[in-house]
TORBA-445902 format. One record per residue (C-alpha): x, y, z. Coordinates in steps of 0.1 Angstrom, whole numbers, plus 2048, in hexadecimal, padded with zeros to 3 digits. Layout:
BEGIN
XYZ ...
END
This chain:
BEGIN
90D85B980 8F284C962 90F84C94F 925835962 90081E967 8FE81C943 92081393B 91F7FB959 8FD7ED95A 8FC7C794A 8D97CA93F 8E17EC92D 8E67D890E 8C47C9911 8B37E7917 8C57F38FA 8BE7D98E3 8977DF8EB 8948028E3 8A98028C7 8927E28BA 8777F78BD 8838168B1 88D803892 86C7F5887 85A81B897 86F82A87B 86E813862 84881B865 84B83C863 86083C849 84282A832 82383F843 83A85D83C 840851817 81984F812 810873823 82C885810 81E8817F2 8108AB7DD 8208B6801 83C8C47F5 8348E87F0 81D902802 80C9077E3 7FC8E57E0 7E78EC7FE 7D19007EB 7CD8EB7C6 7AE8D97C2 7A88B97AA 7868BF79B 76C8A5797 74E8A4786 72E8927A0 70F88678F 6F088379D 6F78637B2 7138777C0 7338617AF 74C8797A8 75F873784 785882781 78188675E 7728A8756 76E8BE731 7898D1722 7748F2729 7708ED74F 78E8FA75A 78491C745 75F91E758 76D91B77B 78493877B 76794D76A 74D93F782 76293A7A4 7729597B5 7819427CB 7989357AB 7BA9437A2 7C6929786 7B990A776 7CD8EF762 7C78D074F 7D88AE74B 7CE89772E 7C387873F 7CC85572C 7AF848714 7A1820719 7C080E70A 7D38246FC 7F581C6F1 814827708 82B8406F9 84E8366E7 8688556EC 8878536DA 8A48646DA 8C185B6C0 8C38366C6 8B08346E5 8918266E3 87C822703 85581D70D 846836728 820834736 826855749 82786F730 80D888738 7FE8A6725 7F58C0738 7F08E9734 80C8FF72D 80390D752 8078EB764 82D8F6772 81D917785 801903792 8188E77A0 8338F87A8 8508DB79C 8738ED79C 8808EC77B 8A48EB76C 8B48FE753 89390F74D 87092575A 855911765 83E92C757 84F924730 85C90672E 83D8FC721 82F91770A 83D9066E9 8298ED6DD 8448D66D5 8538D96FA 8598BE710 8648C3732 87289E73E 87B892762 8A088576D 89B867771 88C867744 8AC87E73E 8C086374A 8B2848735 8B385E716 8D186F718 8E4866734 8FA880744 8FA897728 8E68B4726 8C68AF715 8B98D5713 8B18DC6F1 8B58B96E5 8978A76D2 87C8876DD 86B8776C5 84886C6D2 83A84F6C0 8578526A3 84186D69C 83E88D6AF 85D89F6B6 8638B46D5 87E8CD6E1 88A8C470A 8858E771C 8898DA73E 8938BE758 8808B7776 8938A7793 87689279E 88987E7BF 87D89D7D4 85A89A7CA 83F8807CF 81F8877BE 7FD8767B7 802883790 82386C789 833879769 852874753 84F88F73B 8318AB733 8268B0714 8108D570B 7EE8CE704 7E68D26DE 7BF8D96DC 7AD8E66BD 7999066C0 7798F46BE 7828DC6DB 7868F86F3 75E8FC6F6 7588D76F2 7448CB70F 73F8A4704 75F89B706 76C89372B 791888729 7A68A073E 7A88A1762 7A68C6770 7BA8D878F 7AF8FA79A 7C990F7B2 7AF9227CA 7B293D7E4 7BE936806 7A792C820 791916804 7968F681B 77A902832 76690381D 7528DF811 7668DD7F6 7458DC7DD 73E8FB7C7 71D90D7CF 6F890C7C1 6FF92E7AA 71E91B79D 70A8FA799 6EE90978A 70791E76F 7158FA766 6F48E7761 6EB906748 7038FD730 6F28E7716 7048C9713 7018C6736 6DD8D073A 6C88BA753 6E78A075D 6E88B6780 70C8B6784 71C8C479B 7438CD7A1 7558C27C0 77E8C67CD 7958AF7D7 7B38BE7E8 7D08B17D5 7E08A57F6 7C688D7FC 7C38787DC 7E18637E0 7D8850800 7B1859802 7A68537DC 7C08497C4 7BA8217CE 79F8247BA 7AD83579D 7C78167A0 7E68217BA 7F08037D0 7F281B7ED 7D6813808 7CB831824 7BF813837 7E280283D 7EF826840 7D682B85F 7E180386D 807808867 80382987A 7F181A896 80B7FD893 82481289A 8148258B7 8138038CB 8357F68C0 84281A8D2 82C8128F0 83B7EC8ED 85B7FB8F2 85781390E 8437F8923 8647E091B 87C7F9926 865802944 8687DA950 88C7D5948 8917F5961 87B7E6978 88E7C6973 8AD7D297E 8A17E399D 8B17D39BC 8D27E89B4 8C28039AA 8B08089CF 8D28009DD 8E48219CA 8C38359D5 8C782E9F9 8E98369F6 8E38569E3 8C585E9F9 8DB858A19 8F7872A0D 8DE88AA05 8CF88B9E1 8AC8989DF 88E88B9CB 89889F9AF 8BC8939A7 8B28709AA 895878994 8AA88A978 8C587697C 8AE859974 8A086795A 8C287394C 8CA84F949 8AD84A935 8B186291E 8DA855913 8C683190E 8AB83E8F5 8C58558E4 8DF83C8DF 8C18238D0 8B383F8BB 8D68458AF 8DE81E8A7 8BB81B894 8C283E881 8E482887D 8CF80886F 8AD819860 8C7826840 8CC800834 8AE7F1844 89B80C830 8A680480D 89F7E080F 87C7ED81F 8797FD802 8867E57E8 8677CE7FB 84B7E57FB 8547F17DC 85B8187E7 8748307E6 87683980C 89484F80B 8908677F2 883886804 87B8AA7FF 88F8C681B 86F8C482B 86A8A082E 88C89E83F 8868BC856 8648AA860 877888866 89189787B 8748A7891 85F882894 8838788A1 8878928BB 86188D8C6 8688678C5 88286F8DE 8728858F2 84F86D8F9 8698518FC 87D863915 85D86F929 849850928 86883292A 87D846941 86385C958 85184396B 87182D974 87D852981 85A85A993 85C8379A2 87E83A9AB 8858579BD 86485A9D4 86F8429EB 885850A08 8A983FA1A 88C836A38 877822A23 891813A0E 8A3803A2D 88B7F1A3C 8957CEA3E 87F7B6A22 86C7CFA0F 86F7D79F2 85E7F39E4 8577E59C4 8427CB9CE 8297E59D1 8287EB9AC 82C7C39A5 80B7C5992 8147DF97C 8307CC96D 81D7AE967 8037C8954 81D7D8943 82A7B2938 8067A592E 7FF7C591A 8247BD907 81779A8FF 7F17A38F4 8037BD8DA 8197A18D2 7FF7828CC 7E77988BD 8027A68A1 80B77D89E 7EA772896 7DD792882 7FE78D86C 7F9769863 7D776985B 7E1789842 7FF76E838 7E3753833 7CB76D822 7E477880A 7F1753804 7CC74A7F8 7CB7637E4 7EC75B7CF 7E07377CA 7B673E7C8 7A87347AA 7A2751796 78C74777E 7A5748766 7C973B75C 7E2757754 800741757 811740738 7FC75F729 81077F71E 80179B714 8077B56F9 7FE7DD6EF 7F17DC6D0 8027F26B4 7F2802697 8047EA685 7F87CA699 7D57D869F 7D37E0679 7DA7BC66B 7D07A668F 7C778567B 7E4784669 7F9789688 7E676D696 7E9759681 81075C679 8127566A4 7FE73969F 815727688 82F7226A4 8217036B8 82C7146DA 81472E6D4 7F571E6E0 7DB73A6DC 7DB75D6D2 7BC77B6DA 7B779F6E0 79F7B36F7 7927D0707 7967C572C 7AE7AC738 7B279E75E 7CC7B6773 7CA7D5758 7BC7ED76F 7A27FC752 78480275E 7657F274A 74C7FE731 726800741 70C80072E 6E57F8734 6DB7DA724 6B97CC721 6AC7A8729 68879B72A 67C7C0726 6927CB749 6B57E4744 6D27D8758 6F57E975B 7107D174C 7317D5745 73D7D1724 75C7C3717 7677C06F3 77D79C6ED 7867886CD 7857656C4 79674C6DE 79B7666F8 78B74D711 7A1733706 7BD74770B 7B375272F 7A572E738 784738742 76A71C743 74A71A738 72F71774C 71571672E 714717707 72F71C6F3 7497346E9 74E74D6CD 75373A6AB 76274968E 75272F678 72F73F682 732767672 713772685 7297686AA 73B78B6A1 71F79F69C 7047926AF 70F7776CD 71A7806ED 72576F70D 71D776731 73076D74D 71E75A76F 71777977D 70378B763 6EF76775D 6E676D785 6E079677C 6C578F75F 6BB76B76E 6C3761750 6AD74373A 6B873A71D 698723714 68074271B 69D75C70D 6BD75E6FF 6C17826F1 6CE79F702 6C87C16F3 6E57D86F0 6E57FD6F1 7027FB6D3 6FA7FC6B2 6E7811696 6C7800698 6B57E36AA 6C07C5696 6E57CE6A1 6DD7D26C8 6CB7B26CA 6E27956D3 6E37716D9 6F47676FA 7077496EE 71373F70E 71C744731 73E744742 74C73E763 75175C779 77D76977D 789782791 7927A177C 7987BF794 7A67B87B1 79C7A17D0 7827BA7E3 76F7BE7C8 7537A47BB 75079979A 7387AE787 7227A8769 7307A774E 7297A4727 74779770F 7407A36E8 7527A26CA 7417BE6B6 7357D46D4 72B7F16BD 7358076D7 7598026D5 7747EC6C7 78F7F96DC 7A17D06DF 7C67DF6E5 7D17C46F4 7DE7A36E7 7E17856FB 7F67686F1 7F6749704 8167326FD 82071570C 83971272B 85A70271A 872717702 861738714 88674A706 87F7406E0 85B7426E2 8577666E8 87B76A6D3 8617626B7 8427786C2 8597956C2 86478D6A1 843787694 8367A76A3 8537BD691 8477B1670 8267BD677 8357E168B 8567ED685 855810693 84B8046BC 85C7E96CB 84C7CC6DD 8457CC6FF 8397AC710 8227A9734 81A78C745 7F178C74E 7F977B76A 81479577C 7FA7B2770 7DF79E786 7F27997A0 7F97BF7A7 7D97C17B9 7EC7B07D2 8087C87D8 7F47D97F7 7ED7BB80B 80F7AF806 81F7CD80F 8077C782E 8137A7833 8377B4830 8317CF84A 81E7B9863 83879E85F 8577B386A 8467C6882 83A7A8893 85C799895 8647BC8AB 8487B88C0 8567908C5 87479A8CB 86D7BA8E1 8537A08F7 87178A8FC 8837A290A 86A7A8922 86678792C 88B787931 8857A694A 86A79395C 880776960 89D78B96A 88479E989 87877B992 89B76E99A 8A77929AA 8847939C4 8837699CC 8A475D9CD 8A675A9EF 8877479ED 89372F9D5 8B07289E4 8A1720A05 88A70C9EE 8A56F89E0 8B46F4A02 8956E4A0D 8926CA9F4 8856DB9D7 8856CD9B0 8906DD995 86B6D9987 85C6EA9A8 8727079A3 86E71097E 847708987 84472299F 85B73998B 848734969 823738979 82475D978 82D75A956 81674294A 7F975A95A 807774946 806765928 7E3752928 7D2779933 7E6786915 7D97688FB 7B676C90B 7B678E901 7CB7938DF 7B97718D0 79277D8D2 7A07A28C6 7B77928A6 7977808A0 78779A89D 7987B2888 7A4798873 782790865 7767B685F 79B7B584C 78D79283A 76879D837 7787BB81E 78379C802 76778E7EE 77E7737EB 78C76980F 79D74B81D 78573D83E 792748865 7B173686B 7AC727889 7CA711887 7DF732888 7CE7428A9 7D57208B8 7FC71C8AF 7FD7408BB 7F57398DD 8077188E3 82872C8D1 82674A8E6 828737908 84471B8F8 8597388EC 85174D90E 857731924 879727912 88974A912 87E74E938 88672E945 8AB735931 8B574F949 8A573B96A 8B871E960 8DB72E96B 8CF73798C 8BF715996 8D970598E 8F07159A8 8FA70A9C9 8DE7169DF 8F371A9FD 90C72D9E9 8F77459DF 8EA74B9FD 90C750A0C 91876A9EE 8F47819FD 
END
């Protein structure tokens, strides 16, 4: 009997089309809050290794730890079974070249790590033992994906990579890494090559360290204990710091931590796209709930019949229910159908690999399905069933009732909750839209148009001036400089205590070169700029940006010097502030500007790796033609590689516009799920008065009286649902804005358009299907009933 309802019923299709709408965007979700929580979850063994970090005495932990720390903790933890170490990238160092015959390519994700890294993340390993592969010290174990760029399909076991057309290493083993998502993202490992004397060096802190401990760990606070504490502080270069040591389950830095260490992921639009999904599944049920309800005049009818032949409350109940369950598993099926395509464009937009899963990803996915099923079935389908079959043949044949006009006010709920989801996901979505539209087209303080940026070689970083100067001859090339720190590099800065007026203040330092404001566009506020025609600017001058002038209330009639902490005595720390720039955005949009000091000769470190070159915006194809043949006369072992300042700045954006990306498609559902509802609100109007509006119409009634008294309930609907969605989007939105130092002002404008589109749109769709029964012959269809 469902059966033959489903394949007969008209509005099957619609319910249909609502729940498979909503099961689309539910699983498109959960596809991405999936991606983000499968990350070091792909073994058993990952639930007990530890990141270790080293917390001062203000309690901020630092990732990078001493060689011999990993060597303490399993002689001074019991709880400790392994330890291994991963050489951690020093301040602007140069990305690897690996060749291979003739292939020649550039990799930042080449990682050094101990010989025992396999058996502590347990990565499967082709053609060889994770516990060997990297005993050698010229081994190299490389991933698939590295294989394929250097070899291709042939087999590269036993084959040789040249590191920096230096080093040579041997391929022992290939890494299928499409099964494996991991916060430590790798293309090949390297062994780690330490001298003897480095294995007890305690002053170094360049490796990030990962202990395996004993089940049952996690309870604990994940801190070491006062003995262990007190053991650390007596070593002697660490003597009276009061470190202490603290663990991070590996599980947990991807979402929770590694934002700060520079990942574009965000645990906070994890937690809203979760929540987002939640009430697009509600969204759905209450739609399919008032399409039933919609379509209940027949659907009394066949229970009076089936009551008066003798079905009980059960059958009607189960049958019911039945019928619900072949809707939600034909719509899970035809978004399953959908969610394979839909998922790689996803993907392609948010800049993820959704579909590349481990066995127990999949298994985990088919289980959210069968649970998605199973709520849907239990919550969409069980109170149209409860409702249903209570009623008995006695009550159901009394003459002008009808039951549901009892529960009248529950669909109207049910409706207004649809719509307050709805305008609230509208409103949120394009103030996001607006918010992330400022912050393409703010005024950053600086210009990076037209500004690419270059690694410095040896060879370039060795003779600088003349490779300036050879750029400078070509009149496209409008200005060339090198720093430490650029905008949208991700490198964090240089702090240092400085001293002003006799008071230390904490300033970061960045090391720059001649016309590197120039070349970034930053204005001066004050003063002047470095000069190469005054030697003592190199030695002795510095510049301050707005923000440090505010930090040090800065006076240049009563001082202009600012002591540095660099240098071999106290004529070299002394410097003049020459002048004062304007503040630009560096890192990111949440973050303020800090103070900061720009030196040529910091006398702390020289580390200017990267060159900037500013050229102008015609003949872009020929100017850079010449750049990279200016730079291979200068470096002919690594080839050029060319960045844009302005697309490494603009990476900060990546997680609000995957935000935006998210809220905008799932918005659309949620419009187009609410439509459907208003379609099922229309269709019970017409189904419960049409007797009324026919005797109406007979009477004298307008066409205007009769959508008027049809489109009231409506209008209440909606003006309850705007009155409460609007307040709460405002809200929300402005704890989201109050995060961004720099934030675009409450749009006003859009909470208004939302309103007056919601009812427009509403009022179009319902009056659409009122239309066709108004417009009949009132006595006609009072005949046909």
């Amino acid at each position: 009997m469902s059966v033959v309802r489903v394949l007969n019923k008209r509005l099957s299709l619609v319910k249909l089309l609502g729940l498979t709408s909503g099961f689309v965007i539910f699983l498109c979700i959960l596809l991405y809050v999936n991606y983000e929580f499968s990350f070091d979850t792909w073994s058993p063994k990952l639930r007990d290794v530890y990141r270790v970090s080293l917390i001062t005495k203000d309690g901020q932990p630092s990732i990078t730890t001493q060689q011999p720390l990993s060597q303490f903790i399993l002689e001074h933890n019991p709880d400790a079974i392994s330890a291994t170490r991963v050489l951690l990238a020093a301040r602007g160092e140069l990305d690897p070249l690996l060749s291979a015959g003739e292939t020649q390519i550039y990799r930042n994700d080449i990682l050094r790590v101990d010989s025992n890294f396999l058996t502590v993340f347990p990565y499967q390993v082709e053609n060889g033992d994770p516990k060997t592969v990297l005993s050698a010290p010229n081994s190299i174990v490389i991933t698939r994906d590295l294989k394929m760029a250097l070899f291709g399909d042939k087999n590269p076991i036993g084959k040789t990579i040249q590191l920096n057309k230096q080093d040579l290493f041997t391929v022992t083993g290939v890494i299928n890494m499409d099964s494996y998502r991991s916060h430590l993202s790798f293309g090949a490992l390297i062994p780690l090559r330490s001298k003897a004397r480095n294995q007890l060096d305690w002053n170094i802190a360049r490796y990030g360290t990962y202990v395996a401990l004993k089940q049952g760990y996690a309870s604990k606070n994940h801190h070491e204990t006062a003995a262990f504490n007190a053991a650390l502080d007596g070593i002697p270069a660490l003597t009276g710091q009061g470190l202490a040591l603290g663990y991070t389950p590996v599980r947990d830095i991807h979402l929770h931590y590694a934002q700060k260490e520079g990942s574009r992921s965000s645990y906070d639009l994890v937690l809203i796209c979760l929540l987002l999904a939640v009430l697009i599944l509600v969204i759905t049920v209450v739609n399919y709930i008032n399409l039933t309800i919609a379509t209940s005049i027949n659907r009394y009818k066949e229970i009076y019949v089936r009551r008066v032949i003798g079905a009980d409350t059960g059958m009607i109940f189960w049958g019911i229910l039945s019928e619900s369950l072949i809707h939600v598993v034909a719509a899970v099926l035809l978004a399953f159908l959908l969610i394979m395509p839909l998922a790689q464009g996803l993907g392609r937009l948010l800049d993820m690999d959704l579909l590349h899963w481990s066995s127990y990803s999949y298994i985990r996915f088919l289980g959210e399905i069968a649970f998605l099923i199973l709520i849907t079935v239990c919550l969409a389908g069980g109170y149209p069933a409860f409702v249903f079959s209570r009623y008995s043949a006695a009550r159901l044949s009394k003459f002008g009732s009808t039951p549901q006009s009892e529960r009248s006010w529950l669909r109207k709920f049910l409706l207004a909750l649809q719509f307050t989801v709805s305008i609230f996901f509208v409103c949120v979505s394009l103030v996001i839209f607006t918010q992330v539209r400022y912050l393409l087209h703010m005024d950053y303080g600086f210009v990076p148009d037209q500004v690419f940026k270059y690694q410095a070689s040896y060879g370039v970083y060795a003779h600088y001036n003349a490779f300036k100067h050879d750029l400078l001859d070509n009149p496209s090339v409008k200005s060339v400089s090198r720093c430490s720190n650029y905008p949208g590099d991700g490198l964090a800065f240089t702090q240092l205590p400085f001293t002003y007026k006799g008071e230390s203040h904490n300033l970061d330092l960045v090391s720059v070169d001649y016309d590197y404001f120039s070349t970034l566009g930053v204005k001066f506020i004050s003063g002047r700029d470095f000069n190469p025609a005054y030697p003592t600017d190199s030695s002795k001058g510095m510049i301050i940006n707005e923000a440090c002038a505010r930090e040090l209330a800065f006076d240049p009639v009563r001082s202009s010097f600012l002591v540095s902490p660099c240098g071999q005595d106290s004529s070299q720390r002394a410097k003049s502030i020459l002048g004062v720039v304007g503040n630009y955005n560096s890192e990111g949009f949440q973050a303020s500007v800090r103070p900061t000091v720009y030196v040529i000769n910091s006398g702390c470190t020289n580390s200017m790796t990267s060159v900037l070159v500013k050229v102008s915006p015609g003949n872009l194809v020929g100017t850079t033609h010449y750049i990279e043949k200016t730079w291979n006369n200068y470096n002919n072992v690594l080839p050029i590689r060319p960045k844009t300042v302005q697309d490494e700045f603009l990476k900060y954006l990546i997680t609000y516009q995957r935000m935006e990306k998210i809220f905008f498609i799932s918005t659309m559902g949620l419009i187009l799920i609410s439509l459907l509802g208003i379609f099922s609100l229309a269709s019970f109007e017409l189904d419960q008065r049409w007797r009324e509006l026919s005797i109406r119409k007979v009477l004298g009634a307008t066409m205007y009286d009769l959508f008027r008294v049809l489109n009231m309930p409506l209008i209440y609907i909606l003006l309850v649902a705007n009155l409460v969605a609007v307040p709460l989007a405002w809200y929300f939105s402005k704890i989201w804005l109050n995060n961004f130092t720099y934030r675009v002002q409450m749009p006003v404008l859009v909470f208004s358009l939302t309103t007056a589109f919601s009812v427009l749109v509403s009022l179009v769709v319902a009056n659409t299907r009122m239309s066709k029964l108004i417009s009949l012959n009132p006595s006609q269809k009072l005949r046909e009933n």
